[in-house]
C-alpha positions as CSV (number, residue, x, y, z in Angstrom):
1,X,38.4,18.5,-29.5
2,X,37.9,16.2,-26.6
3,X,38.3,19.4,-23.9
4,X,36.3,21.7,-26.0
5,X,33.6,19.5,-26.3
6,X,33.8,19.3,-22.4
7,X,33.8,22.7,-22.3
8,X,30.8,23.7,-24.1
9,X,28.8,20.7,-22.3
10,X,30.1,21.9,-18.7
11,X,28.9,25.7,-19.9
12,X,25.5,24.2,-21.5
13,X,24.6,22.8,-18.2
14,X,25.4,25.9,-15.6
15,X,23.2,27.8,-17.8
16,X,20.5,25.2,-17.8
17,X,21.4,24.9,-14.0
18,X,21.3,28.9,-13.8
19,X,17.5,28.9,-15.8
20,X,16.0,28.4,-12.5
21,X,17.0,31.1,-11.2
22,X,16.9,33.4,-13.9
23,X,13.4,33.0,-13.5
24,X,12.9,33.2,-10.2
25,X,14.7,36.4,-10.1
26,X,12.2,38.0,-12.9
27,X,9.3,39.1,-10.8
28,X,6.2,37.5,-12.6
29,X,3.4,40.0,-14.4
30,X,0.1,38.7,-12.8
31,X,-2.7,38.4,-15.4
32,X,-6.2,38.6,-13.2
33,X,-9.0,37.8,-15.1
34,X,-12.7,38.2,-13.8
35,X,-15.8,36.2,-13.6
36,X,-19.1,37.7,-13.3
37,X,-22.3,35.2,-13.4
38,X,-25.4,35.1,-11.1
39,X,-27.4,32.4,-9.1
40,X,-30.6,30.8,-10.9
41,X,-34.0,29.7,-9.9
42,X,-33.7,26.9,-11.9
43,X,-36.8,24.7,-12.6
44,X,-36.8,20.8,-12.0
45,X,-35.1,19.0,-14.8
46,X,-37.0,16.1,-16.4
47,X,-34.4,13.6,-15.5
48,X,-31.3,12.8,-13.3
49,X,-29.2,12.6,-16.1
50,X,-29.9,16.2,-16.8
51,X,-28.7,18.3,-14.0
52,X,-27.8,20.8,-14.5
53,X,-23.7,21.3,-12.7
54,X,-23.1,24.2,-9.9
55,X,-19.8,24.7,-11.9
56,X,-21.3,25.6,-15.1
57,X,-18.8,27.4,-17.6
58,X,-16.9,28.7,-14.9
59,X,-15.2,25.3,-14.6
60,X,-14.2,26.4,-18.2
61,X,-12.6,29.3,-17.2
62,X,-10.3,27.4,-14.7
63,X,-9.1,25.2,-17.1
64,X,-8.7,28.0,-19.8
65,X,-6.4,30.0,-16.2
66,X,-4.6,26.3,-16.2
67,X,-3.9,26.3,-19.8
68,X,-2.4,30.1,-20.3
69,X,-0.3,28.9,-17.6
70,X,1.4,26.7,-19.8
71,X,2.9,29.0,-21.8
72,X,2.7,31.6,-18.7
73,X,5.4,30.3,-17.2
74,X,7.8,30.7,-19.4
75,X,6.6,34.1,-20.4
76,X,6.8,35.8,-16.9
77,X,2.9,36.0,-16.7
78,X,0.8,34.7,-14.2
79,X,-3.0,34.0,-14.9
80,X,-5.4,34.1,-11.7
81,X,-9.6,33.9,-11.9
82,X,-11.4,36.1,-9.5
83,X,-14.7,34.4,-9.1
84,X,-17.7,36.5,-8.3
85,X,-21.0,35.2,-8.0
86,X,-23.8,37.3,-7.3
87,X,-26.5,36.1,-5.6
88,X,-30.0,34.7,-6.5
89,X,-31.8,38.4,-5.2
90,X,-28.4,40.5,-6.0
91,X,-27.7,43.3,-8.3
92,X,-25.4,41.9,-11.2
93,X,-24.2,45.9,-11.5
94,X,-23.2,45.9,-8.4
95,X,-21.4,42.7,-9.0
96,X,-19.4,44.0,-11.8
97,X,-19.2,47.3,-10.1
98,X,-17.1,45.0,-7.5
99,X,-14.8,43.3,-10.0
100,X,-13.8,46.7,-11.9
101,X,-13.3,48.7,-8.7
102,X,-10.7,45.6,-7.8
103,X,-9.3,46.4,-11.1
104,X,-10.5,44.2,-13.6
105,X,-10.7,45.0,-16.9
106,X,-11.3,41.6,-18.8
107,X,-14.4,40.1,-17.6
108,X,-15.7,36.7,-18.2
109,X,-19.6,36.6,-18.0
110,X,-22.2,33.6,-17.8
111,X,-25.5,36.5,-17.7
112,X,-28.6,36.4,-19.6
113,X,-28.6,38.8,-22.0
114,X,-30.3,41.6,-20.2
115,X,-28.1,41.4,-17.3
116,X,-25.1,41.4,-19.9
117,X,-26.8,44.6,-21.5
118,X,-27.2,46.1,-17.9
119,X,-23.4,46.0,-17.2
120,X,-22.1,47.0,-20.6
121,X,-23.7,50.0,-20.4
122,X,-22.4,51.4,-16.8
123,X,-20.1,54.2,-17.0
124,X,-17.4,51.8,-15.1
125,X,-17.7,49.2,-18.3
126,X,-16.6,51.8,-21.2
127,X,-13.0,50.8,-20.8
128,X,-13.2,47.2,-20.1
129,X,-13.3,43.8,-22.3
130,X,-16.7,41.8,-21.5
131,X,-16.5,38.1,-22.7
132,X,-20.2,37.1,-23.5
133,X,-19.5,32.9,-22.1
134,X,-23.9,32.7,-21.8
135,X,-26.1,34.6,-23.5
136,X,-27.1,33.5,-27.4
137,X,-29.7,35.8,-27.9
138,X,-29.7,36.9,-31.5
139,X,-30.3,40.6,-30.9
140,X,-27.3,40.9,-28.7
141,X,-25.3,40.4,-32.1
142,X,-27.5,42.3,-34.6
143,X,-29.1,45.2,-33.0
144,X,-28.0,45.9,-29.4
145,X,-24.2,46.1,-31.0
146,X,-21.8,46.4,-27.6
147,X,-18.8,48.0,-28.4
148,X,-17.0,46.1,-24.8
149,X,-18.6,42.7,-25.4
150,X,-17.0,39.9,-27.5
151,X,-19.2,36.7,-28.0
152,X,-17.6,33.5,-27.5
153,X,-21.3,31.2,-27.1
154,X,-22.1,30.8,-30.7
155,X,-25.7,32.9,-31.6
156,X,-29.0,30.7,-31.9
157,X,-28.9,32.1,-35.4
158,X,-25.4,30.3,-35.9
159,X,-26.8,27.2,-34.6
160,X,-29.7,26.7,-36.5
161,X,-27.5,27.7,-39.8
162,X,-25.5,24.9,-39.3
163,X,-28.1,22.7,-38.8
164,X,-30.3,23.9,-41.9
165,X,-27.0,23.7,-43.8
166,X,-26.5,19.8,-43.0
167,X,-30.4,19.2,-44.1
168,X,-30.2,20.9,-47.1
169,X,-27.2,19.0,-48.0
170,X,-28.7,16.0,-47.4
171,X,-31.9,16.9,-49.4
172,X,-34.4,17.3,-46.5
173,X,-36.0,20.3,-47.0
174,X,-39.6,19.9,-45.3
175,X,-39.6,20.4,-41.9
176,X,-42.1,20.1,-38.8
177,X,-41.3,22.5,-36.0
178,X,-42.2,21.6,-32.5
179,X,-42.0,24.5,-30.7
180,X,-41.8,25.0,-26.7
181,X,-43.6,27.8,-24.3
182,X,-40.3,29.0,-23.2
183,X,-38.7,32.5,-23.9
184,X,-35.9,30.5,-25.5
185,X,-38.0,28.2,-27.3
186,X,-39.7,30.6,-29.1
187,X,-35.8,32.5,-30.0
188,X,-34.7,29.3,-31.3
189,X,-37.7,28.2,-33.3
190,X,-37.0,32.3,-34.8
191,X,-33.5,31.2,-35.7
192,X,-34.9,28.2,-37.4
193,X,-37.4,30.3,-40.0
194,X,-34.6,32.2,-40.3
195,X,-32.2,29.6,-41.5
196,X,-35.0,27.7,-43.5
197,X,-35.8,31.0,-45.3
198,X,-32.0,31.4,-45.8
199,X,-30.9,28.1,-47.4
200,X,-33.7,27.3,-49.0
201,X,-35.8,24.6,-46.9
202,X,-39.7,24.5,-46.3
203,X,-41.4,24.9,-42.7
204,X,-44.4,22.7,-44.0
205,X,-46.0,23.0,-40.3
206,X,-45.8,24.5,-36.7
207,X,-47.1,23.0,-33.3
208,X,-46.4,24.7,-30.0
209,X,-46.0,22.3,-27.0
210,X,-49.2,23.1,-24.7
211,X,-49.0,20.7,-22.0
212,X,-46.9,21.3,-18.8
213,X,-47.1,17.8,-16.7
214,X,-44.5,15.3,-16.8
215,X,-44.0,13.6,-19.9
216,X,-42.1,10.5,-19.0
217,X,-45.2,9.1,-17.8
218,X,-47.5,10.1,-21.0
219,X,-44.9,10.4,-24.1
220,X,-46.3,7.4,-25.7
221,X,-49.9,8.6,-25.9
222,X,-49.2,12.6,-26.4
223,X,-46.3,13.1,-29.3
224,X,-48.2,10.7,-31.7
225,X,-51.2,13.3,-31.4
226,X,-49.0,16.0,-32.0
227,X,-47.0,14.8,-34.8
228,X,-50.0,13.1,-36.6
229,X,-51.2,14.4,-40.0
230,X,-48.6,16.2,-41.1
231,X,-46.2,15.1,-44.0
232,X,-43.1,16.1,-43.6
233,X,-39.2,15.2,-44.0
234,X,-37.7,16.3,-40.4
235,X,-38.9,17.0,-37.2
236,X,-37.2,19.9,-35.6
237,X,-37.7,20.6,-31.4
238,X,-37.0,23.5,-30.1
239,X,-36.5,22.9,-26.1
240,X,-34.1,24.7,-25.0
241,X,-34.9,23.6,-21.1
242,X,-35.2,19.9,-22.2
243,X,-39.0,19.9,-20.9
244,X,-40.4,17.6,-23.5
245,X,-38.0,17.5,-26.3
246,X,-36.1,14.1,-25.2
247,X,-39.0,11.8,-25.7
248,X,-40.0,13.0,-28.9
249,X,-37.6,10.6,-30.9
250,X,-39.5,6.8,-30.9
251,X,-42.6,8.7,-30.1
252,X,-43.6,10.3,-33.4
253,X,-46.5,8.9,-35.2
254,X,-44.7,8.2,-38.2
255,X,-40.9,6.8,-38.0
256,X,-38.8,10.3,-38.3
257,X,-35.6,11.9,-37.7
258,X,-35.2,14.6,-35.1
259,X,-33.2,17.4,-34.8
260,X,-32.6,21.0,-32.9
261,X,-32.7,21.0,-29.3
262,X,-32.8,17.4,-29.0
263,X,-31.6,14.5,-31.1
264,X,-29.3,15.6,-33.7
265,X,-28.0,18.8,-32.0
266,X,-25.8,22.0,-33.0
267,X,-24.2,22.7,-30.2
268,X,-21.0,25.2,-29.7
269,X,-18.8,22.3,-28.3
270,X,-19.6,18.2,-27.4
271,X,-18.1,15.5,-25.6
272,X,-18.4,13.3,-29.0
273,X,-15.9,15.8,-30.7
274,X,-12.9,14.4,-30.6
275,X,-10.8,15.3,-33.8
276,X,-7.9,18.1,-34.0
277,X,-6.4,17.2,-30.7
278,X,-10.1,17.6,-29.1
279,X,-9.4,14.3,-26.8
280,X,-6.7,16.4,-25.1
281,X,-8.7,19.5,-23.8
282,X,-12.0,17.0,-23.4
283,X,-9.5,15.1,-20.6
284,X,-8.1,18.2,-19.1
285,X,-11.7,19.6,-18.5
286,X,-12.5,16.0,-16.9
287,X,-9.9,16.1,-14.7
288,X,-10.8,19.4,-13.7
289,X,-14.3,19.4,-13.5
290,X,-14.9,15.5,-13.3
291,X,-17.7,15.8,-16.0
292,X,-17.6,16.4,-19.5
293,X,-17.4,19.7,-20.8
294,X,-20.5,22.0,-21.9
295,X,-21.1,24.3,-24.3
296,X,-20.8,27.3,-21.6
297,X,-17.5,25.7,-20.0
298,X,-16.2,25.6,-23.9
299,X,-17.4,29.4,-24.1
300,X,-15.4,30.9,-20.8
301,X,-12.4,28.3,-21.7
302,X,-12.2,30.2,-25.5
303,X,-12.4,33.4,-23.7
304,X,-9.7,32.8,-21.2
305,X,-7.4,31.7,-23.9
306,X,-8.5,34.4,-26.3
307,X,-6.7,36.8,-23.1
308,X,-3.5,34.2,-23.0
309,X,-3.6,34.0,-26.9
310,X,-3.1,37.7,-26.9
311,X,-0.7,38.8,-23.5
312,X,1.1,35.9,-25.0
313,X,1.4,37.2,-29.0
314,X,2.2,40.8,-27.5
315,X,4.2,39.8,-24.6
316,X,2.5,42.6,-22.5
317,X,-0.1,42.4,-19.6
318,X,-2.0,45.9,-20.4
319,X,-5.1,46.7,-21.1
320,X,-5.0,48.6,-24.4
321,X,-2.8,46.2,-26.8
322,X,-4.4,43.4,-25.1
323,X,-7.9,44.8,-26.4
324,X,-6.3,46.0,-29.7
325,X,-4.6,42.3,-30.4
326,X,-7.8,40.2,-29.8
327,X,-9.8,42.3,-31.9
328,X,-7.4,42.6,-35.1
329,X,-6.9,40.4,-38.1
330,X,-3.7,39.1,-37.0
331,X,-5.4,37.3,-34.0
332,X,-6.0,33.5,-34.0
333,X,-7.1,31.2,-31.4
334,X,-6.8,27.3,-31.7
335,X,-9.8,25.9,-30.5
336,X,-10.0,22.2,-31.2
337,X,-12.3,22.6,-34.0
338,X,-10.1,22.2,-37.1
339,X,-9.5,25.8,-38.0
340,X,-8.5,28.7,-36.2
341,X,-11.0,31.2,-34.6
342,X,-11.4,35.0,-35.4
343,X,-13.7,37.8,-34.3
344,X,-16.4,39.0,-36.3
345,X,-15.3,42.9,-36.6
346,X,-19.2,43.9,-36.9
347,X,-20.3,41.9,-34.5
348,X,-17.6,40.9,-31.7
349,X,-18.7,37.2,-32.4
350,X,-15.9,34.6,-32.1
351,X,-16.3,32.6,-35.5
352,X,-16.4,29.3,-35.3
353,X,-17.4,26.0,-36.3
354,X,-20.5,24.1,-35.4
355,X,-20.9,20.9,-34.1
356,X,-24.1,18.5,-34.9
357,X,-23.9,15.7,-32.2
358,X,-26.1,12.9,-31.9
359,X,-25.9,11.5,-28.2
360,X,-22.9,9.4,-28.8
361,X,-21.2,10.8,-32.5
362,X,-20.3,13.7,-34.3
363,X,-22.0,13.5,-37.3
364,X,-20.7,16.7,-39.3
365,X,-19.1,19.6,-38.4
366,X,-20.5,23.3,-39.9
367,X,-19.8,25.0,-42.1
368,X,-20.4,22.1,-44.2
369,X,-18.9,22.1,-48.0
370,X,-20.6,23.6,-51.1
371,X,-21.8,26.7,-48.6
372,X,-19.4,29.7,-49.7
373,X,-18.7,33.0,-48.6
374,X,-16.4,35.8,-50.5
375,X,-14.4,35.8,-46.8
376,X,-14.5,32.5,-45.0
377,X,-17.5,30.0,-45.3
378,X,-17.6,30.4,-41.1
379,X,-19.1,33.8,-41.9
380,X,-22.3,31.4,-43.3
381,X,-23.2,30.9,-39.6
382,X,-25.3,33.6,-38.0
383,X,-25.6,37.3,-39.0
384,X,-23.4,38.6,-41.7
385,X,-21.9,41.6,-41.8
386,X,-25.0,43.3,-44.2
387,X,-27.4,42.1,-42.0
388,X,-26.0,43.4,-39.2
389,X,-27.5,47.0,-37.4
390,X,-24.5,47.9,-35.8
391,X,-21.7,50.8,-35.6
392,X,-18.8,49.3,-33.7
């Protein structure tokens, strides 16, 4: 018993000895994934604490690279990012034009949603796999309906259901909307009506923000003046660009809560969530990036993995099953949000849940309970499938 047990530990270690090798004799698949994004005029933001990082959500991407590395390894598959960043004056096209003549054919993008239309529809994008990591314009997701673009950024319609669902649960129906001059402003406060319509709440009053100086130095004599004389439950900012929206809490006229944009915020991904192993990824990304992560970095990070999720599952590198896997019902993704994440079929919009995050907690997590759905209550977030204008 003695030498046989000797035996089969001496054999046990030459092949753990011999694993090595094994490996290093299987010539490794490489797995090069793209990123496409732009440079931005940005405008000033109103304060230091608000700038705005050069890495944004591509930083996500390298740690989603790092990650399918992981398992990678041990597959025979090697993940790679080529970064291409066109600039401020350049032709994103051209950009992409770059990438797929390289041979790329999964695409991470951080483009607005013009530029994302203006690629998806060149003759060299019909047989790739666009990730939208940037854009949450509505209309990309209900009416423009591209066949080679997945969303992983949550819609502004998803955002502003969650929100309305958490109101509504708590019985504060009658809102105030505060609404910005922006182009995004004005989306988000759509995707508000929308939700209020939707789940029953009251928009008891409307106020665009008309001023353009800066509002650190005048808060406390301008929000009271906008907020006065109206009676209402909830305020609700919509600021996308943070222009105004910060110093709205304290400011009010009456004492109030404050939500959308600023305060009590839905957000695709915050560095308050830290349930269902959420610490790990949030300290990964740190390390990375040395900052916490945003939602755009969660975005490119979900669509890296969604790639590593599937070469993995199928154990193949090409194109086709690749494209086939991420799109079909037996597809999963854990993201670090309690349950596992799907793509809409009608839609190509990763489902998911939505945090609301005060500055320093999570306060609920969407879809919130008593909100059903004959499928999966995440499809109560943005545009169902009957009110979608699409042909996938």
């Amino acid at each position: 018993m003695r030498r046989t047990g000797f035996l089969a530990a001496l054999c046990l270690s030459t092949a753990l000895t011999a694993l090595p090798a094994l490996a290093a004799e299987k010539a490794m698949q490489a797995v090069d994934i793209g990123w496409l994004s732009k440079e931005r005029d940005l405008p000033p933001v109103l304060s230091n604490l608000d700038e705005i990082p050069a890495d944004k959500g591509v930083a996500g991407a390298r740690l989603g690279i790092s990650d399918n590395d992981t398992t990678g390894r041990f597959m025979g598959h090697d993940y790679t990012l080529t970064e291409l960043v066109v600039p401020l004056e350049g032709d994103v096209a051209d950009g992409f034009r770059q990438l797929r003549d390289s041979g790329h054919r999964l695409i991470v993008t951080d483009l607005t949603a013009e530029e994302l239309q203006t690629v998806a529809a060149l003759p060299e994008a019909a047989d790739t796999l666009i990730f939208n990591a940037g854009a949450p314009d509505d209309a990309l997701r209900q009416t423009a309906c591209l066949a080679n673009v997945l969303h992983t950024l949550p819609s502004r319609a998803m955002l502003a259901d969650a929100l309305a669902q958490f109101l509504v649960k708590k019985q504060w129906r009658e809102w105030f909307l505060v609404i910005g001059p922006a182009t995004g402003d004005k989306a988000f406060a759509d995707a508000i009506r929308r939700a209020a319509a939707r789940f029953g709440a009251e928009i008891v009053a409307e106020k665009e923000w008309q001023w353009d100086h800066d509002i650190r130095r005048t808060a406390h004599e301008e929000i009271p003046l906008v907020t006065q004389d109206v009676d209402y439950q909830m305020l609700i900012v919509a600021d996308e660009r943070g222009d105004f929206g910060e110093y709205i809490p304290y400011n009010t006229w009456e004492p109030t809560l404050v939500a959308g944009t600023q305060g009590l915020v839905p957000t695709a991904w915050h560095k308050v969530v830290e349930q269902w192993g959420a610490v790990q990824l949030q300290n990964r990304f740190e390390e990375l990036a040395g900052r916490p992560m945003r939602p755009e970095d969660y975005a490119a990070w979900a669509a890296v993995r969604s790639v590593g999720e599937a070469v993995t599952r199928e154990n193949t590198i090409e194109f086709e099953p690749v494209n086939a896997f991420i799109r079909s019902d037996a597809f999963e993704l854990a993201g670090f949000k309690g349950r596992k994440l799907t793509y809409r079929p009608w839609s190509g919009q990763l489902r998911q849940p939505i945090p609301l995050a005060a500055p320093r907690a999570l306060v609920a997590l969407a879809p919130m309970e008593g909100f059903l759905h004959q499928t999966t209550e995440l499809d109560t977030l943005g545009y169902d499938a009957p009110e979608v204008d699409c042909d996938r």
